[in-house]
N, C-alpha and C positions, 0 to 999 in steps of 0.2 A: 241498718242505715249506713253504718261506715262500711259498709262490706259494697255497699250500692256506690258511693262515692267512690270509692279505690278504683274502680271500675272505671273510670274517668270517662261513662260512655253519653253518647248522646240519648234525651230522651223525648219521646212523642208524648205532648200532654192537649189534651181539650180542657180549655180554659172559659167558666160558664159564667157571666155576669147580668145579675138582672137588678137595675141602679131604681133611684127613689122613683124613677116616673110608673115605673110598675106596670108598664107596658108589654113587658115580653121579655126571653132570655138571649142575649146574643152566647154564640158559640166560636171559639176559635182557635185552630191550629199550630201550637208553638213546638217548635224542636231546640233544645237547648241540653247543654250541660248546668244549668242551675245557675250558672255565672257568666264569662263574654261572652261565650257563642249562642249566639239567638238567630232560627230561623224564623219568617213568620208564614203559616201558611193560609189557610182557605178559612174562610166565613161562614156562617148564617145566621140569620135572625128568627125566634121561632116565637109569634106574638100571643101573648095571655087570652083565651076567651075573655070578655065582656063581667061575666059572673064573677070570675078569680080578681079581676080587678077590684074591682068592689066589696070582696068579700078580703081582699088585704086593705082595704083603706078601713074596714071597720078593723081590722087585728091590729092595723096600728093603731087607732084610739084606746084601744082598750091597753094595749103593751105599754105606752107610756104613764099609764099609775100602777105597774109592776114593780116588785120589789126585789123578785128572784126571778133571773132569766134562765131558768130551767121551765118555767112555767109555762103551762100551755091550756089555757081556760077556753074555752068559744068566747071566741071563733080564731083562735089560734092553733089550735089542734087541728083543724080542719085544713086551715091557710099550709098548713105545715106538709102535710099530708098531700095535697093538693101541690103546691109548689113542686116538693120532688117528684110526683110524678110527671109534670108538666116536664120539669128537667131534663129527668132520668131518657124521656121519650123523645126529648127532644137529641141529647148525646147519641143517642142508639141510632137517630134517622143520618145526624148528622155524619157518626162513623160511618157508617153505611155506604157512605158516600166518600170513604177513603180509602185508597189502596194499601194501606199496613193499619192495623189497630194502635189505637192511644195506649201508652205505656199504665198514663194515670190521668184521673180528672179534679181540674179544681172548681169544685163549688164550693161560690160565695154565699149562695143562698141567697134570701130576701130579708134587707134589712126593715125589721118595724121600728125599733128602738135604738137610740144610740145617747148612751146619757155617759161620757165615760166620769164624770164626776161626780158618781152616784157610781162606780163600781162595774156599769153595766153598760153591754149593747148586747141585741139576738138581731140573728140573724135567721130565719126560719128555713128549715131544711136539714131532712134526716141524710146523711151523708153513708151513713151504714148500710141503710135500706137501700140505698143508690148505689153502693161497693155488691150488694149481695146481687141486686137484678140485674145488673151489665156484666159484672164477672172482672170488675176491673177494680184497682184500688184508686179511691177516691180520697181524696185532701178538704175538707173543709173545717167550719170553726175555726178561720183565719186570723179572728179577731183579738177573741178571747182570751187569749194567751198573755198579748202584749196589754190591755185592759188590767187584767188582775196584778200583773208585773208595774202596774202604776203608770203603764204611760195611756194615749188618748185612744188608743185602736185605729186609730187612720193619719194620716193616709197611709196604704199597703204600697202603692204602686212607687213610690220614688227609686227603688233599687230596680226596678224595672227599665224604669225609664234612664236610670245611670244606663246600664248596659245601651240602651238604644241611642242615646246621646256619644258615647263613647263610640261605638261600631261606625255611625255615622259622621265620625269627624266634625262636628260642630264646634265650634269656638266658645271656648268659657269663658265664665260664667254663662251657660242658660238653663233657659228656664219651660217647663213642660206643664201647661195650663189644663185642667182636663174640666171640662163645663158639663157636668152632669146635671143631676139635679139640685144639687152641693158643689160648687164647683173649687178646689184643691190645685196648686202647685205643687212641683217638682223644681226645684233650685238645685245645680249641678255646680258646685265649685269647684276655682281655678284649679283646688288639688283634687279635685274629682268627689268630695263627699257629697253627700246631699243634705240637705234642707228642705223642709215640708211642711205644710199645713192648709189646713181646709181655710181659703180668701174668703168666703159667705155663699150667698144666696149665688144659686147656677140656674137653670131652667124651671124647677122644681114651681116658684110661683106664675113664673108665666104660662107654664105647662097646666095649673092649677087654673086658673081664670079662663085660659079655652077653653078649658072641661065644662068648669061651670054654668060659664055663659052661652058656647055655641055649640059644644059635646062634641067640639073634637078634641085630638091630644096634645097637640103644638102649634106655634104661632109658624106653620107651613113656608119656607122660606124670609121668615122676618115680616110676613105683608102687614099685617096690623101694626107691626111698631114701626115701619117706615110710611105709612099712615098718619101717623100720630104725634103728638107730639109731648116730650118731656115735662112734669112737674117737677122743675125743679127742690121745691120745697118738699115732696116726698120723699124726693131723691134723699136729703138731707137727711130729711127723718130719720127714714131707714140706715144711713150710713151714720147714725148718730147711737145706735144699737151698743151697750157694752162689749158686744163680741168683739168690738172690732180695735176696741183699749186694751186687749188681751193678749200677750206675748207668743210669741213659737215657738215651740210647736200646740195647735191646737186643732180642737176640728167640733163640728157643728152635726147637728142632727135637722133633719130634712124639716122638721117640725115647728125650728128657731123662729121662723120667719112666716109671715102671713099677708091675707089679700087684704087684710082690712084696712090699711092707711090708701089703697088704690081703689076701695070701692066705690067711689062717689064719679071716679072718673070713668069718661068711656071705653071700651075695649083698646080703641087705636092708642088714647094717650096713655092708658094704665100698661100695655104694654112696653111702648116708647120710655115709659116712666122704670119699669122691670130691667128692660136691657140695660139703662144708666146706674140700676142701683148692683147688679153684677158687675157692671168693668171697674165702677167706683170702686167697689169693694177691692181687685184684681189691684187697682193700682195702691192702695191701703195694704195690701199686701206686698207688692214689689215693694214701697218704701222699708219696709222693716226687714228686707232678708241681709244677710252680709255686705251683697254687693248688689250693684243694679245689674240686668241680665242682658245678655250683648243679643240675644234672640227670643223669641217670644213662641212654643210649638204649641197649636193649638188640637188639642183631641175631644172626643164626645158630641152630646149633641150642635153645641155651639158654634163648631165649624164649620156647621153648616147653615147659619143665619147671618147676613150678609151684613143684617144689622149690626150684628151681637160685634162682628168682626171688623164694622168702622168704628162702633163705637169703643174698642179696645186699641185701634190703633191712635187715634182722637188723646184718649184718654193717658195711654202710657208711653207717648210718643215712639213707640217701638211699630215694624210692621209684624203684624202675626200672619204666621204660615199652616196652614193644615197640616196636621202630623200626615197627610197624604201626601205631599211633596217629598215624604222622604223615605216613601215606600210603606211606611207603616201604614195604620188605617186608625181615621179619624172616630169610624164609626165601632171599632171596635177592640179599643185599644186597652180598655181594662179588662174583658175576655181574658185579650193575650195575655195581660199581667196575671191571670190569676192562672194560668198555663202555668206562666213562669216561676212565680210561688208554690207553687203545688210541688213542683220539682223542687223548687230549694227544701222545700218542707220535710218532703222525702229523705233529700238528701241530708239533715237535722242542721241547714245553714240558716243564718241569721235572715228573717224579710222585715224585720223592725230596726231602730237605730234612735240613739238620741235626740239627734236633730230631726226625725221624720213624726215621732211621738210622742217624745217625751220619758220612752222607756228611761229604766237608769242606764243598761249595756244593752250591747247587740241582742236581740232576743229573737229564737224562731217560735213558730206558733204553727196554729192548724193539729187537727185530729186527721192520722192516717189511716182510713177506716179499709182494711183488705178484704176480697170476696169470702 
């Protein structure tokens, strides 16, 4: 690895992330040296059959009364099994469609479990089996490292999004929101360190209540919650959660939070009611970083709910901007981080940090698994 580093070269990495909504794997194109220099290249999205969906929503039930995350009972052997080759097939269409091969890939895998105050998060996906069928070396088990090392395991992405804040001349303090299904900051200070932690609930519950109620997977441009209208006293509820008494760095499993305080209400409001208890939380979090952030970048699914995005500017009196305004991409911007990880990983440099996890030092992580 210091032999790869001295080399001071650039490297091509496909970077694979498939977040809480369990929808599908996006893929995407990073050229970097591990540290400033970040290109970003080409996309795609490659979506779960219908069955794998389903068939991960029972491996998470069953993963969270786990007690050793080597474990893999049914229907987690299965989910496991199934995932990377969904992956695996998915990198190989995507290469395909590149004029140089990827140097290395980072899979994230699929998270079912993430308890890090119990020791543990899995991530499901065999990274080796993936190293041996594409013929390339693969970086995963991103997690685990910084976990065991005592810090939270997430967030991965804030060294990430330093470099992209940095390259892009942004004014410090800011700040890089990413609304997954979990939705997590990146805090960038005035001396360039970062600050992170998972703010609360992202898409994950309103992503949940489409499912259940109309089968589809998201609230389609915000229409249901500009629809509807807020309960406020839910609102409260939910933002009345211990997580949210809880210092930084920290981070939340996809699990924390549930439909039941919005079930009574109808689609429009319980939505309407989802989008105010995410930015609530956003700005619960801006109050407690170092400084308040002079810009507000927003990435994931969120950027694209028109709702999610007034009621974030409403809320933290800041305007937020799509990380697509600044070349990056909104829809696929932890891919790219986990590009850019895979290389650091490689390269044996730190993707953790005190303030991102809680680690005690700099810590790098990920298994390098070679064909």
């Amino acid at each position: 690895m210091n032999d790869e580093k001295a080399e001071n070269r650039l490297y091509r990495a496909i970077g694979l992330m498939s977040g809480t909504s369990m929808d599908g794997v996006d893929a995407a194109l990073v050229v970097t040296d591990g540290e400033a220099a970040v290109s970003l290249g080409p996309t795609q999205f490659t979506p779960y059959p219908v069955d794998l969906r389903r068939l991960l929503k029972r491996a998470n039930a069953v993963a969270l009364d786990l007690d050793d995350r080597t474990a893999r009972p049914e229907p987690l052997a299965e989910a496991e099994a199934w995932v990377t080759r969904e992956q695996t097939e998915a990198v190989r269409a995507f290469a395909a469609t590149l004029d140089t091969p990827p140097d290395v890939v980072g899979f994230h895998g699929q998270t079912v479990m993430h308890a890090p105050d119990r020791g543990m998060t899995m991530q499901l996906g065999d990274g080796g089996a993936m190293a041996r069928d594409l013929s390339i070396p693969v970086v995963y088990d991103l997690r685990a490292a910084d976990v065991a090392a005592g810090g939270e395991g997430a967030p991965l992405v804030p060294v990430f999004h330093r470099a992209l804040v940095v390259q892009a001349g942004l004014e410090l303090p800011a700040a890089v929101l990413n609304i997954g299904g979990v939705a997590n900051v990146s805090f960038i200070g005035a001396n360039g360190d970062p600050t992170a932690f998972d703010t609360g609930p992202g898409n994950a519950m309103l992503d949940d209540l489409m499912e259940e109620r109309h089968g589809v997977l998201m609230d389609e441009g915000g229409a249901r919650a500009a629809a509807g209208t807020a309960d406020r006293a839910v609102v409260e509820a939910y933002l009345s959660d211990a997580y949210f008494a809880r210092p930084a760095p920290k981070s939340l499993d996809r699990s924390h939070f549930d439909l039941s305080l919005v079930a009574h209400l109808s689609t429009e409001d319980a939505a309407a009611t989802l989008v105010e208890v995410t930015a609530g939380a956003v700005v619960k979090g801006l109050e407690i970083l170092p400084a308040y952030p002079k810009s507000l970048t927003i990435g994931g699914g969120g950027a694209r709910n028109p709702v999610m995005m007034e009621a974030l500017e409403r809320s933290t009196g800041l305007t937020p901007k799509s990380a697509d305004v600044f070349g990056w991409s909104a829809a696929f911007l932890e891919a790219q981080a986990f590009g850019y990880l895979a290389v650091r990983s490689m390269l044996g440099l730190p993707i953790t940090f005190p303030m991102t996890t809680g680690v005690r030092r700099p810590h790098t992580g990920g298994i390098v698994a070679r064909p």
